[in-house]
PDB file of N, CA, C and O in Angstrom, chain B, residues numbered from 101:
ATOM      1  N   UNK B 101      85.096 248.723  42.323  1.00  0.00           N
ATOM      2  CA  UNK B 101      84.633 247.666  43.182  1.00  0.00           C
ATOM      3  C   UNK B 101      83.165 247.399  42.898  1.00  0.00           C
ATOM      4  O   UNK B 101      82.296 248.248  42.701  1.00  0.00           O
ATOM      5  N   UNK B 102      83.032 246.059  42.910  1.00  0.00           N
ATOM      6  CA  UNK B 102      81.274 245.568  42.840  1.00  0.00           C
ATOM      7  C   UNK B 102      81.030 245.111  44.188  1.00  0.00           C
ATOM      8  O   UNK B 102      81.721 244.369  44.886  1.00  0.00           O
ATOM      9  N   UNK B 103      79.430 245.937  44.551  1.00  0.00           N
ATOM     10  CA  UNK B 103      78.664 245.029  46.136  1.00  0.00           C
ATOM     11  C   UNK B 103      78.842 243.414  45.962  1.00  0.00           C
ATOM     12  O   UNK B 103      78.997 242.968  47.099  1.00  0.00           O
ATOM     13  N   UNK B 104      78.881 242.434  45.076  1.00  0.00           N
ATOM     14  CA  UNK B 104      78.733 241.475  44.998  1.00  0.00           C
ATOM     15  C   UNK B 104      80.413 240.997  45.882  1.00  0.00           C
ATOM     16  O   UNK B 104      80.501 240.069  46.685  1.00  0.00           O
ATOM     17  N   UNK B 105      81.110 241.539  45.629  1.00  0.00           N
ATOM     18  CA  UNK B 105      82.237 241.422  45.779  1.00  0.00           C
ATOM     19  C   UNK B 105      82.840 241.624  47.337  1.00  0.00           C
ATOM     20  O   UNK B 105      83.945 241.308  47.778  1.00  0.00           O
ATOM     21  N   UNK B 106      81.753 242.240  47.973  1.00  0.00           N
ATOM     22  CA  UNK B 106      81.904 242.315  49.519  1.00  0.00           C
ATOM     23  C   UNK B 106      81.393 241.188  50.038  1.00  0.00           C
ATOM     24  O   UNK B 106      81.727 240.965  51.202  1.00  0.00           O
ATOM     25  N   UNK B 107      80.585 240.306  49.450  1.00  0.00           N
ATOM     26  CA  UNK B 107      79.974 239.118  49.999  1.00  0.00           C
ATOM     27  C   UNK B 107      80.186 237.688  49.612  1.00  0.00           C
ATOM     28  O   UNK B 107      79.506 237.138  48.746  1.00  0.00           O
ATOM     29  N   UNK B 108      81.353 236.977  50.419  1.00  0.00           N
ATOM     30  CA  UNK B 108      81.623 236.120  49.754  1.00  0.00           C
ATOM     31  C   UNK B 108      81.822 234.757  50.424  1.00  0.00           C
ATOM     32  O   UNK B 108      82.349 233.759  49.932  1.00  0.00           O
ATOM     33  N   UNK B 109      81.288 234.917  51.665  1.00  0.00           N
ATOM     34  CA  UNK B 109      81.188 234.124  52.916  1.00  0.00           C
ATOM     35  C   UNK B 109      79.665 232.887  52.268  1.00  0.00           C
ATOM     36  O   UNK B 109      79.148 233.193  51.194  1.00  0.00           O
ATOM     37  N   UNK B 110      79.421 232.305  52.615  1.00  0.00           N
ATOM     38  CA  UNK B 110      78.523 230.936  52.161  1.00  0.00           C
ATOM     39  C   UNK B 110      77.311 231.588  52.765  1.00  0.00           C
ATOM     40  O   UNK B 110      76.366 230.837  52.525  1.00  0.00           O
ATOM     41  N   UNK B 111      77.020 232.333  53.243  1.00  0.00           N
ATOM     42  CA  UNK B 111      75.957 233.012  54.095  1.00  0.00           C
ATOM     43  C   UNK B 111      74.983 232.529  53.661  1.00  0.00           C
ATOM     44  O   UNK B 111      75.044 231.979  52.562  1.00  0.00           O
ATOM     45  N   UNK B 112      73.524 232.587  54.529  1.00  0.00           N
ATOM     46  CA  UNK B 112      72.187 232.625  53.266  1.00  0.00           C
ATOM     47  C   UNK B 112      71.736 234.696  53.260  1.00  0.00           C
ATOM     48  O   UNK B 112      70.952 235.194  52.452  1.00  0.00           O
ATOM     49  N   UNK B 113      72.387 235.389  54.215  1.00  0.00           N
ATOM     50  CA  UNK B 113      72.332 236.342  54.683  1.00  0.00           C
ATOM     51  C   UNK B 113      73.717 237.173  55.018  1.00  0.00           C
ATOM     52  O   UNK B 113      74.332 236.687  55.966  1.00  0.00           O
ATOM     53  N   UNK B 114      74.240 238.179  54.498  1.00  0.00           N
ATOM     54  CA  UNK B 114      75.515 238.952  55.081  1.00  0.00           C
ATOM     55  C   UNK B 114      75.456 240.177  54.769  1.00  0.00           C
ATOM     56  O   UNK B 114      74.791 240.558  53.806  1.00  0.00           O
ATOM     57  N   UNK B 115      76.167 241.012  55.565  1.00  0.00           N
ATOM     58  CA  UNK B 115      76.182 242.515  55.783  1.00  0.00           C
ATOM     59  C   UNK B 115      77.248 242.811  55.604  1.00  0.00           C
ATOM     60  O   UNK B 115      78.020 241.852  55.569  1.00  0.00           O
ATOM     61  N   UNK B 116      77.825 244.089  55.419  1.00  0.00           N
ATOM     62  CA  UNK B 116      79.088 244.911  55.221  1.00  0.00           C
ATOM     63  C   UNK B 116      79.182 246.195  55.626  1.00  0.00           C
ATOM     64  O   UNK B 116      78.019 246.593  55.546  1.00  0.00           O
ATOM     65  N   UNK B 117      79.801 247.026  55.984  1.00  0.00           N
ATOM     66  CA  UNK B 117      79.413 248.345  56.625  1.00  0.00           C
ATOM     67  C   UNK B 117      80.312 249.091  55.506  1.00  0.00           C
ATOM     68  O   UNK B 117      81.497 248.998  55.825  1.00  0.00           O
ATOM     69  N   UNK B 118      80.083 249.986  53.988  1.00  0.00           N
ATOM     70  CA  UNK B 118      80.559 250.480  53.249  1.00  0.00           C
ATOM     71  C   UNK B 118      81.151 251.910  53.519  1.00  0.00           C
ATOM     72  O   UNK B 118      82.129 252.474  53.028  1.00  0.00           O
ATOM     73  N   UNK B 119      80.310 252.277  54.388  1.00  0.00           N
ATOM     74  CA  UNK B 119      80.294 253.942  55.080  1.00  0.00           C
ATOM     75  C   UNK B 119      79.976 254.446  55.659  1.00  0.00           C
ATOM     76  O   UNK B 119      78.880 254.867  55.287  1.00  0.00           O
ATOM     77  N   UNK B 120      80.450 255.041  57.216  1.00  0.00           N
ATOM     78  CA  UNK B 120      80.074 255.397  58.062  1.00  0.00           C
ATOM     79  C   UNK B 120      80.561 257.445  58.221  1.00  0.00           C
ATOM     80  O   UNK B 120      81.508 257.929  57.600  1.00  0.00           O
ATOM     81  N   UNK B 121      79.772 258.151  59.031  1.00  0.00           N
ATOM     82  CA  UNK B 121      78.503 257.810  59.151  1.00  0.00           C
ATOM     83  C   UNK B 121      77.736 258.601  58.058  1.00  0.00           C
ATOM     84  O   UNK B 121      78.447 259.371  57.412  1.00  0.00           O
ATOM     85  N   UNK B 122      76.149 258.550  57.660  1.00  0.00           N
ATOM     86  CA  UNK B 122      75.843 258.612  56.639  1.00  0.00           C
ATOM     87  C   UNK B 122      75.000 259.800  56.974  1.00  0.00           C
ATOM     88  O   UNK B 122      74.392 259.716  58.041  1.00  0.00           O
ATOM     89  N   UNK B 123      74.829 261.011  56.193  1.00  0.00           N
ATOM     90  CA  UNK B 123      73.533 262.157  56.674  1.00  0.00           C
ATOM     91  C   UNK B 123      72.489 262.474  55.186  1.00  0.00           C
ATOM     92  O   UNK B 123      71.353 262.935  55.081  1.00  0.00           O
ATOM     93  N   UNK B 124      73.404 262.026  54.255  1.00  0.00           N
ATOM     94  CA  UNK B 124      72.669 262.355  53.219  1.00  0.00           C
ATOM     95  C   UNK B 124      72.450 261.092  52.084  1.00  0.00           C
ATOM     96  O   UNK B 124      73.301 260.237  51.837  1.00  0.00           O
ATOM     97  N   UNK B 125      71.717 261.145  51.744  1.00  0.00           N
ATOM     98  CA  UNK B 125      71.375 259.926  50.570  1.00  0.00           C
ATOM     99  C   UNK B 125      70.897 260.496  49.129  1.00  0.00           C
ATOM    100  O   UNK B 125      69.713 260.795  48.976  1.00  0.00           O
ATOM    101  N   UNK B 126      71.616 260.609  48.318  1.00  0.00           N
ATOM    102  CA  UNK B 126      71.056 261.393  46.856  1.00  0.00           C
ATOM    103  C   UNK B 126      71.360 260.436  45.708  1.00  0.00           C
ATOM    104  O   UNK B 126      72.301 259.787  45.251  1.00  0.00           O
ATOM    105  N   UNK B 127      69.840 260.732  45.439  1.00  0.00           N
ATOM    106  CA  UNK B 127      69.574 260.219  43.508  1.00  0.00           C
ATOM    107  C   UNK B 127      69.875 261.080  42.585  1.00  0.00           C
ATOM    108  O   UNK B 127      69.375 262.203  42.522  1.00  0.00           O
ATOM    109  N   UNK B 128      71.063 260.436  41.468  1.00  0.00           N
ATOM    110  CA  UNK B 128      71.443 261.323  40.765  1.00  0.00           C
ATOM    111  C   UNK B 128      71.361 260.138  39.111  1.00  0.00           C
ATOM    112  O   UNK B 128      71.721 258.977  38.914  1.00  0.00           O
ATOM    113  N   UNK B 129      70.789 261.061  38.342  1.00  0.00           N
ATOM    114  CA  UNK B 129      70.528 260.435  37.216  1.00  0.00           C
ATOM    115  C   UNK B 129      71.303 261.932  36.208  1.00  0.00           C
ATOM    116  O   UNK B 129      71.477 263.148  36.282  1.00  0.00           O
ATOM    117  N   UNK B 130      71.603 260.501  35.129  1.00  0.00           N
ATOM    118  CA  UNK B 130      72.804 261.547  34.259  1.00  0.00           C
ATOM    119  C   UNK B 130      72.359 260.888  32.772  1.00  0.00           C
ATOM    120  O   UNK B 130      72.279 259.669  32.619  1.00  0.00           O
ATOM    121  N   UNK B 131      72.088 261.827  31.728  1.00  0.00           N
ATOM    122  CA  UNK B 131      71.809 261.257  30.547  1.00  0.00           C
ATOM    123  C   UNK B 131      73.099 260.925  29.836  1.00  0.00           C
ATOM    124  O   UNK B 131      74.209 261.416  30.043  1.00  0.00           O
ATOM    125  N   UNK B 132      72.590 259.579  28.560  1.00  0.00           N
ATOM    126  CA  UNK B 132      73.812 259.201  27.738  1.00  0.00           C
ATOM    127  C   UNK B 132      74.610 260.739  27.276  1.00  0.00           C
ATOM    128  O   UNK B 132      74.098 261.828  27.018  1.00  0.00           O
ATOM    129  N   UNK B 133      76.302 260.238  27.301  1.00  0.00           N
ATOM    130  CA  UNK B 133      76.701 261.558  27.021  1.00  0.00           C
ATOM    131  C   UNK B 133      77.177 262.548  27.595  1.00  0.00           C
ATOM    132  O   UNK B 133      78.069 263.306  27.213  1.00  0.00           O
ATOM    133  N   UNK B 134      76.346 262.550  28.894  1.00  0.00           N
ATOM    134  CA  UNK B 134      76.040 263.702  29.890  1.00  0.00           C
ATOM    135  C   UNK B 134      77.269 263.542  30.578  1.00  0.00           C
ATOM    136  O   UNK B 134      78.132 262.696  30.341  1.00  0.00           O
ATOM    137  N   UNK B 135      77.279 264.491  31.517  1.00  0.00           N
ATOM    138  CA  UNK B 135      78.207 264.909  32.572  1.00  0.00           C
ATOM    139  C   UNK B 135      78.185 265.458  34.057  1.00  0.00           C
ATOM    140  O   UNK B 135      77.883 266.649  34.136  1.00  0.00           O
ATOM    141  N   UNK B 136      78.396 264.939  35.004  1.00  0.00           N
ATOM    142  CA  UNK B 136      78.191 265.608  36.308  1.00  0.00           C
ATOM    143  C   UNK B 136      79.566 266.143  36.017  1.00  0.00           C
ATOM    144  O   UNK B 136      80.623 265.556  35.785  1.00  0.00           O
ATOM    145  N   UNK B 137      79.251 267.464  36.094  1.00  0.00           N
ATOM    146  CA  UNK B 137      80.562 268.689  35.629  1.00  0.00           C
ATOM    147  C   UNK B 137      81.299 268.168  37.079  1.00  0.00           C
ATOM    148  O   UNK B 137      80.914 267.607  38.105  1.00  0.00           O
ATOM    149  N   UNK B 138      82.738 268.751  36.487  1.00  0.00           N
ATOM    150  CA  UNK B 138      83.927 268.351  38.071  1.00  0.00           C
ATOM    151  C   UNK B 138      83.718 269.723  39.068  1.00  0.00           C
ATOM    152  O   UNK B 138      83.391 270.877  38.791  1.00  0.00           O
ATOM    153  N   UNK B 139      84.116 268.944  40.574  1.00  0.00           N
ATOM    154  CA  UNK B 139      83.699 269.511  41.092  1.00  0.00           C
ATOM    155  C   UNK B 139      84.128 268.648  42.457  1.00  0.00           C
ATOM    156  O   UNK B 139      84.397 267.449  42.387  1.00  0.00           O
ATOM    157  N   UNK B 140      84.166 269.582  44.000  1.00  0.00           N
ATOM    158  CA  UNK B 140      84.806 268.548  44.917  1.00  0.00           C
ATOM    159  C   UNK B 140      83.664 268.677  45.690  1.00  0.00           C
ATOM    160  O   UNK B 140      82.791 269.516  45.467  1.00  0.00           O
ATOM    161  N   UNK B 141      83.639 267.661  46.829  1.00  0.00           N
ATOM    162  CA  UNK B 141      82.780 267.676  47.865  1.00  0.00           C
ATOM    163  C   UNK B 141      84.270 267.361  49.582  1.00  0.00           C
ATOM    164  O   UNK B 141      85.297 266.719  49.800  1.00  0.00           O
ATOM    165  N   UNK B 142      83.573 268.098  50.117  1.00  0.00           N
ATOM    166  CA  UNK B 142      84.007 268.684  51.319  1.00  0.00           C
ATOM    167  C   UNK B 142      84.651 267.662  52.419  1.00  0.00           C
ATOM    168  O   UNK B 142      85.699 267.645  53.065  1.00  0.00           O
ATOM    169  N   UNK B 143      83.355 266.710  52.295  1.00  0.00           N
ATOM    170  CA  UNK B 143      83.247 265.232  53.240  1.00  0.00           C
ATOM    171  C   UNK B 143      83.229 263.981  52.087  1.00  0.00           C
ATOM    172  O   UNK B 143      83.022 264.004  50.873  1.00  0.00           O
ATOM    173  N   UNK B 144      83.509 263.003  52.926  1.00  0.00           N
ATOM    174  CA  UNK B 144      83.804 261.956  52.198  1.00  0.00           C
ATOM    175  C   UNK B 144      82.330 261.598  51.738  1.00  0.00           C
ATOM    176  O   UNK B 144      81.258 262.045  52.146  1.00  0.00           O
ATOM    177  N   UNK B 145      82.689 260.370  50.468  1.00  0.00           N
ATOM    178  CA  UNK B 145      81.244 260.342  50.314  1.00  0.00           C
ATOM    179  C   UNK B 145      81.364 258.846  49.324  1.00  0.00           C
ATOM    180  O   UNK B 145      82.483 258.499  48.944  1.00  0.00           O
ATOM    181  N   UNK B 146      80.288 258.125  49.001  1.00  0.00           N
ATOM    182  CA  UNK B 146      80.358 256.773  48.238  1.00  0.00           C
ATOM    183  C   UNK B 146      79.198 256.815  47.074  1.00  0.00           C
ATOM    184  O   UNK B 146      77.974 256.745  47.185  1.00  0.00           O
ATOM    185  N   UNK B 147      80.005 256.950  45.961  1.00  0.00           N
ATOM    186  CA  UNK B 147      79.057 257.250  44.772  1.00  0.00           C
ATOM    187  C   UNK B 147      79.055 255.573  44.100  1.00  0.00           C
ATOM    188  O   UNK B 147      79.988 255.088  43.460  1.00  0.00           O
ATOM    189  N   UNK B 148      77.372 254.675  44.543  1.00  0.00           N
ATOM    190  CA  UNK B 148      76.508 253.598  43.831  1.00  0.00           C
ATOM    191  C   UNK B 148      75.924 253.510  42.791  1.00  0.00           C
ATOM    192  O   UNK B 148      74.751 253.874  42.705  1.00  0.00           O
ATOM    193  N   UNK B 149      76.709 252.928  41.593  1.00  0.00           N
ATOM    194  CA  UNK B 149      75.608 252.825  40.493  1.00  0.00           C
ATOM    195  C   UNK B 149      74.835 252.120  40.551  1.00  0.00           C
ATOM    196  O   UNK B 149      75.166 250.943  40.696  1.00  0.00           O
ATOM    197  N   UNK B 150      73.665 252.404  40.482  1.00  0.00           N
ATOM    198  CA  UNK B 150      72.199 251.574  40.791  1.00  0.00           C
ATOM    199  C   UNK B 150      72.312 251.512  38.867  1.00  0.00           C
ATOM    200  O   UNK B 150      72.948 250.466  38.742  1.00  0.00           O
ATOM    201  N   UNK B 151      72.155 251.832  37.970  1.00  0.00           N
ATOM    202  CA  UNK B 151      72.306 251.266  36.522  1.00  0.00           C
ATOM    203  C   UNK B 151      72.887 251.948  35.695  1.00  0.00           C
ATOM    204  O   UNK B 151      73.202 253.117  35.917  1.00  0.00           O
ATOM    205  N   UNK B 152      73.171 251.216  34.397  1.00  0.00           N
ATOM    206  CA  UNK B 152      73.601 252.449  33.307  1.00  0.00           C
ATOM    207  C   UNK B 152      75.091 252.106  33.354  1.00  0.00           C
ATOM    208  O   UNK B 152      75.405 251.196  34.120  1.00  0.00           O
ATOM    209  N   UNK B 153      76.123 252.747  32.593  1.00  0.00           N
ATOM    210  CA  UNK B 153      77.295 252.824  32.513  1.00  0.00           C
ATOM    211  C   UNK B 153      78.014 254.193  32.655  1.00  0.00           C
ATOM    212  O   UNK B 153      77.492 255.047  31.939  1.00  0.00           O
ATOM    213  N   UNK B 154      79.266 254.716  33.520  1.00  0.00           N
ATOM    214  CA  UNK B 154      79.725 255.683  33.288  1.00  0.00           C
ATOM    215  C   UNK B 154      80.931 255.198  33.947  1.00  0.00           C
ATOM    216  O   UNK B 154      81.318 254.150  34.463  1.00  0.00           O
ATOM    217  N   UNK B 155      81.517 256.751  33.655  1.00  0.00           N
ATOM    218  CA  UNK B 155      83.276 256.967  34.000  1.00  0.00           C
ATOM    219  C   UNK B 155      83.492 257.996  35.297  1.00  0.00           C
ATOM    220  O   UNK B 155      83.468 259.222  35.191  1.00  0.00           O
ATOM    221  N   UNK B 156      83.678 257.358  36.379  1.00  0.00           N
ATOM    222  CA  UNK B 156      84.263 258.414  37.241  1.00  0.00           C
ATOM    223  C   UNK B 156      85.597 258.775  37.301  1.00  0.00           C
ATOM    224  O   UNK B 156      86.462 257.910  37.438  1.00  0.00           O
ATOM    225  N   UNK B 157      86.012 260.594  37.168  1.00  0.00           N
ATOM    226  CA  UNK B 157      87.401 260.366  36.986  1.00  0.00           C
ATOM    227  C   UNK B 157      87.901 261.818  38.129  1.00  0.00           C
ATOM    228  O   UNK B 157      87.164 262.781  38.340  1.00  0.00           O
ATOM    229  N   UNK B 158      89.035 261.670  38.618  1.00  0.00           N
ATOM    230  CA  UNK B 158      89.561 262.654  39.681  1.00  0.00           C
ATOM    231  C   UNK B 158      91.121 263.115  39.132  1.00  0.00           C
ATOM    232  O   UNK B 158      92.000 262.744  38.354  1.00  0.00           O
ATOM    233  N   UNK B 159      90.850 264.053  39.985  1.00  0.00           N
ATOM    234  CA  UNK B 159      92.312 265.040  39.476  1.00  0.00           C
ATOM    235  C   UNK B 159      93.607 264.420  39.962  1.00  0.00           C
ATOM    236  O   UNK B 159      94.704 264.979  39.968  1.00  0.00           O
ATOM    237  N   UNK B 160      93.369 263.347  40.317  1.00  0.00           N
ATOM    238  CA  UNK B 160      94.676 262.250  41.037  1.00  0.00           C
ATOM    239  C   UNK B 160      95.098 260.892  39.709  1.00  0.00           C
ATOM    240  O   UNK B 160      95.937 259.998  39.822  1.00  0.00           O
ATOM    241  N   UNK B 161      94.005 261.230  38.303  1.00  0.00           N
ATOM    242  CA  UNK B 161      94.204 260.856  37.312  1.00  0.00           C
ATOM    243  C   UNK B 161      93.788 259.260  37.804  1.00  0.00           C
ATOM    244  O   UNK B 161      94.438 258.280  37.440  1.00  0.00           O
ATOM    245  N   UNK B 162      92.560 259.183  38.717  1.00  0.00           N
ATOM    246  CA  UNK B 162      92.156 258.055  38.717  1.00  0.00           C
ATOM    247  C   UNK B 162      90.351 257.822  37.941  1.00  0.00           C
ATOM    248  O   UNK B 162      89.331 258.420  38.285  1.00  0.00           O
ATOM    249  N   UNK B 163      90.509 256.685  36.770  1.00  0.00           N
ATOM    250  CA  UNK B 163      89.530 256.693  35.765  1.00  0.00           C
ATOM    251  C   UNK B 163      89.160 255.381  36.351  1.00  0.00           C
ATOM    252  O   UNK B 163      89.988 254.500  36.583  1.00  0.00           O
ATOM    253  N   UNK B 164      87.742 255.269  36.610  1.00  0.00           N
ATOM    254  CA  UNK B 164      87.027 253.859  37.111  1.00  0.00           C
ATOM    255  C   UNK B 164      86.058 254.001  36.755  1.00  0.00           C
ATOM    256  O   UNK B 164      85.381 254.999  37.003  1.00  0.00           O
ATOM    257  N   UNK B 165      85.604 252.786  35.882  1.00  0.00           N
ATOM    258  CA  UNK B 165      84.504 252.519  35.084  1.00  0.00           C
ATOM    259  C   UNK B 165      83.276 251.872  35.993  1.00  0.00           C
ATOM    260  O   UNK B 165      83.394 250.853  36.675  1.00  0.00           O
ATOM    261  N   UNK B 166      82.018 252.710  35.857  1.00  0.00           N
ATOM    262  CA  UNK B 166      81.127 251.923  36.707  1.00  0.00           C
ATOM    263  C   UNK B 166      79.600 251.633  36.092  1.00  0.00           C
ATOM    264  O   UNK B 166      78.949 252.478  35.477  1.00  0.00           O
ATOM    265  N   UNK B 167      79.245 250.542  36.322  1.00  0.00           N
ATOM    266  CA  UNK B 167      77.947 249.440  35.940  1.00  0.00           C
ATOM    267  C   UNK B 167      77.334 249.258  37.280  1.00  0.00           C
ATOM    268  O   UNK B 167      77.789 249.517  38.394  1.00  0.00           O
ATOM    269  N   UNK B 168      76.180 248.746  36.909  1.00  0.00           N
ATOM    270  CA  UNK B 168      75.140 248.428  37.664  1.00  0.00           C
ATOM    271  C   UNK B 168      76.264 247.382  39.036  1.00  0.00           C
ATOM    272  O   UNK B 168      76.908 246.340  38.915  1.00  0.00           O
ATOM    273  N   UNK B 169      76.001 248.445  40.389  1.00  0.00           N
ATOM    274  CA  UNK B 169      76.477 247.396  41.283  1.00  0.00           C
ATOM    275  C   UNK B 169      77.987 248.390  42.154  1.00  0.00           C
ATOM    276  O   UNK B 169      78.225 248.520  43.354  1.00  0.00           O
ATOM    277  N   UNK B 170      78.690 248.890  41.016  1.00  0.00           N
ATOM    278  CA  UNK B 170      79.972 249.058  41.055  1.00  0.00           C
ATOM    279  C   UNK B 170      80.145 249.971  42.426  1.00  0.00           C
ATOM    280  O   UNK B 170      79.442 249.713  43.402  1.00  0.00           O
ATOM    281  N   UNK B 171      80.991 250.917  42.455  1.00  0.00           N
ATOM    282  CA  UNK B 171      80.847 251.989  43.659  1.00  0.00           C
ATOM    283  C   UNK B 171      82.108 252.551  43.574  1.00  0.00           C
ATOM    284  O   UNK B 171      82.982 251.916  42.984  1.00  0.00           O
ATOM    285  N   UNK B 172      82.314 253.454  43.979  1.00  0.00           N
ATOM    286  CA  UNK B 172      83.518 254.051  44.314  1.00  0.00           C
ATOM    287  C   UNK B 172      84.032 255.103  45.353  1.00  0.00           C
ATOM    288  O   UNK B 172      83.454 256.190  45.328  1.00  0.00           O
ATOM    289  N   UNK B 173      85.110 254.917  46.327  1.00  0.00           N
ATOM    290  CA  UNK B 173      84.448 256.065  47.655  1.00  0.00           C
ATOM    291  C   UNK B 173      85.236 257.264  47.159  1.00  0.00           C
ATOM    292  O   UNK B 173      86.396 257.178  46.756  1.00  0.00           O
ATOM    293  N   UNK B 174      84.497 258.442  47.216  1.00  0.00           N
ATOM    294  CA  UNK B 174      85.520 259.770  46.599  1.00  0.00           C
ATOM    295  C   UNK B 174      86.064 260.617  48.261  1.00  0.00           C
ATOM    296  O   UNK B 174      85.398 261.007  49.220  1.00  0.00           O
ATOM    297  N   UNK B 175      87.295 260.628  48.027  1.00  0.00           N
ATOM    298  CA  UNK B 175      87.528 261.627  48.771  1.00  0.00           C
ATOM    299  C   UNK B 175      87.134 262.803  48.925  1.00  0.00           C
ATOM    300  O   UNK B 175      86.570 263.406  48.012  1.00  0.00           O
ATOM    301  N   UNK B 176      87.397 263.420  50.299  1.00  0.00           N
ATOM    302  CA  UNK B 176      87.632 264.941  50.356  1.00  0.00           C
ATOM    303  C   UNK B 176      88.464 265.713  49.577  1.00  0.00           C
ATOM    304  O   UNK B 176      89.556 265.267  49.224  1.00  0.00           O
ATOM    305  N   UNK B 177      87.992 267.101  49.183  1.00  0.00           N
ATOM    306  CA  UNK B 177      88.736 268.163  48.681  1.00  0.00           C
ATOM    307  C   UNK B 177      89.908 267.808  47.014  1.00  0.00           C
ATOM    308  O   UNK B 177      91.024 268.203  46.675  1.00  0.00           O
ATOM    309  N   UNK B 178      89.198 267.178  46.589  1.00  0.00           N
ATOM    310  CA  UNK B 178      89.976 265.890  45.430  1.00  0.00           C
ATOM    311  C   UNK B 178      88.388 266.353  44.064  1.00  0.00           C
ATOM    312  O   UNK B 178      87.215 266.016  44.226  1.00  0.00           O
ATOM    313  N   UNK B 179      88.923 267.119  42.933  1.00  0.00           N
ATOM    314  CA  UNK B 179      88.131 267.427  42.193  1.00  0.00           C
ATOM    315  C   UNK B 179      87.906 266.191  41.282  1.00  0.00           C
ATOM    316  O   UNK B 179      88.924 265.667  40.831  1.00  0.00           O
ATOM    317  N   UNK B 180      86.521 265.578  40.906  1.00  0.00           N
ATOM    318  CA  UNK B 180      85.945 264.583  40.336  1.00  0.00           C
ATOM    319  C   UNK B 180      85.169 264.777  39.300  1.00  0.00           C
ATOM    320  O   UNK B 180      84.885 265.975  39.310  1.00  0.00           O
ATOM    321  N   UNK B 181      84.531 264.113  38.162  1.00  0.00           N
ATOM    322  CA  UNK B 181      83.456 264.413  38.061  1.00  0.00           C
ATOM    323  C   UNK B 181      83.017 263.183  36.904  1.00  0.00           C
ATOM    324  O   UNK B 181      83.983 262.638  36.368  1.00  0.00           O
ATOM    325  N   UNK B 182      81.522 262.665  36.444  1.00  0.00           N
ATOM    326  CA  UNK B 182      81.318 261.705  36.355  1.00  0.00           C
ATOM    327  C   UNK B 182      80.448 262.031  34.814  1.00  0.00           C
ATOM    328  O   UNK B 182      79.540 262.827  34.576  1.00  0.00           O
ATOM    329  N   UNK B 183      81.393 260.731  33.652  1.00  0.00           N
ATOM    330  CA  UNK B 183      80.485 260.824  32.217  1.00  0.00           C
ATOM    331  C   UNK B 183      79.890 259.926  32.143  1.00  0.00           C
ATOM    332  O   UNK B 183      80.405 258.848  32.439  1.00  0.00           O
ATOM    333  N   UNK B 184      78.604 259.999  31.732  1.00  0.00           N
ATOM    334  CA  UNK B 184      77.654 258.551  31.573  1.00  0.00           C
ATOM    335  C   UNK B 184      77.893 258.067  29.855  1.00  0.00           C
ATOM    336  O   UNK B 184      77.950 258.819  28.882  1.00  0.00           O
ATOM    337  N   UNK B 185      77.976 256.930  29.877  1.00  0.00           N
ATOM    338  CA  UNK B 185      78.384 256.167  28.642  1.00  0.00           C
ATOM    339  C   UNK B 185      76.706 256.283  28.417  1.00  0.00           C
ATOM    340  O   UNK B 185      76.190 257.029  27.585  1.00  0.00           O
ATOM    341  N   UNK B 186      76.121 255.575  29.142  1.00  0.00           N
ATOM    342  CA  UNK B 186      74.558 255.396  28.515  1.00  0.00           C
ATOM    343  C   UNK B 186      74.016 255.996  29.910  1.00  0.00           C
ATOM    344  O   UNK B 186      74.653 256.208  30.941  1.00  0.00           O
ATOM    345  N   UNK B 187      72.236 256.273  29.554  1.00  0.00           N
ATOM    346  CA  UNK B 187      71.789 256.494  30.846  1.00  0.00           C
ATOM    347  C   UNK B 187      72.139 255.721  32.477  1.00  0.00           C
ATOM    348  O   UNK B 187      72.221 254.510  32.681  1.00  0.00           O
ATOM    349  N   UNK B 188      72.316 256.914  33.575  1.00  0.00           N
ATOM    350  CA  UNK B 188      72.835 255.765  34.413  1.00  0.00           C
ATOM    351  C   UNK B 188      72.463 256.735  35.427  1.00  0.00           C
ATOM    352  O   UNK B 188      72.498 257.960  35.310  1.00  0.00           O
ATOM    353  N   UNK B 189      72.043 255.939  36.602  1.00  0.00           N
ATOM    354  CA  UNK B 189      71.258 256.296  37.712  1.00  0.00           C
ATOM    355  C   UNK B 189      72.263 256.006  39.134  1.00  0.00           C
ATOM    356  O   UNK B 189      73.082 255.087  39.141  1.00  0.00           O
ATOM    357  N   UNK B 190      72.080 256.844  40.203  1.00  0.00           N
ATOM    358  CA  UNK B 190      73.482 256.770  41.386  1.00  0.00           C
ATOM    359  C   UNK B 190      72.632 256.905  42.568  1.00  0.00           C
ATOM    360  O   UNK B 190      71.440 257.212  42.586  1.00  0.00           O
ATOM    361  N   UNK B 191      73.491 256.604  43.668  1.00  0.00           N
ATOM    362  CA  UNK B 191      73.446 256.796  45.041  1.00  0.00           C
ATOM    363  C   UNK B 191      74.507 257.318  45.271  1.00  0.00           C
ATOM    364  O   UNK B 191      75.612 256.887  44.941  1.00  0.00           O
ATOM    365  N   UNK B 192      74.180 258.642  46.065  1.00  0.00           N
ATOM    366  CA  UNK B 192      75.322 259.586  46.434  1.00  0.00           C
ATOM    367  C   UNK B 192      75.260 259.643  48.282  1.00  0.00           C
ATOM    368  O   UNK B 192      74.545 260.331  49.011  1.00  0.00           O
ATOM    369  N   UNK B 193      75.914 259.012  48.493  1.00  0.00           N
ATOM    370  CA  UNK B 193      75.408 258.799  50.105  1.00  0.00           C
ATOM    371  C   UNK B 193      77.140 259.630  50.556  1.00  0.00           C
ATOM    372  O   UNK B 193      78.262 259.273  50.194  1.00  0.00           O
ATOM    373  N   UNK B 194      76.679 260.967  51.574  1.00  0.00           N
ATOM    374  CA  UNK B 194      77.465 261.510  52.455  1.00  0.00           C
ATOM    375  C   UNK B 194      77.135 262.287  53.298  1.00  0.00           C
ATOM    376  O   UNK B 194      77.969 262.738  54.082  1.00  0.00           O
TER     377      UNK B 194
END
């Protein structure tokens, strides 16, 4: 999914509520190549690519490609983990 894609009303201004509720906010930068090794998180959570290209992929054999914008919400207790095609920078909000 792309943020652009939640907003599609004529607005000059619109909001969306992506995830509730929120306690943590993390910057995660991953070099070309690189790998956020797999691994689960406990609580739900919404991983934002702020830039760069990578592959998020889960043990439910779901592969989603993400660019500047994209997002994806990861479940609970569901092992994941994320390859960067080129440098690419995240918001890890849970």
């Amino acid at each position: 999914m792309n943020l652009q894609d939640l907003h599609t009303e004529g607005k000059a201004v619109q909001t969306n509520v992506l995830f509730e509720p929120s306690q943590n906010v993390i910057s995660i930068q991953i070099a070309k190549g690189e790998q956020l090794k797999e691994h689960i998180t406990k609580i739900p959570a919404l991983l934002v690519c702020v830039s760069g290209e990578a592959i998020f992929s889960d043990e439910n054999a779901q592969k989603i490609s993400l660019k500047s914008g994209d997002y994806v919400k990861i479940e609970p207790n569901v092992k994941h983990r994320v390859d960067a095609i080129e440098m690419s920078n995240f918001l890890l909000i849970k």
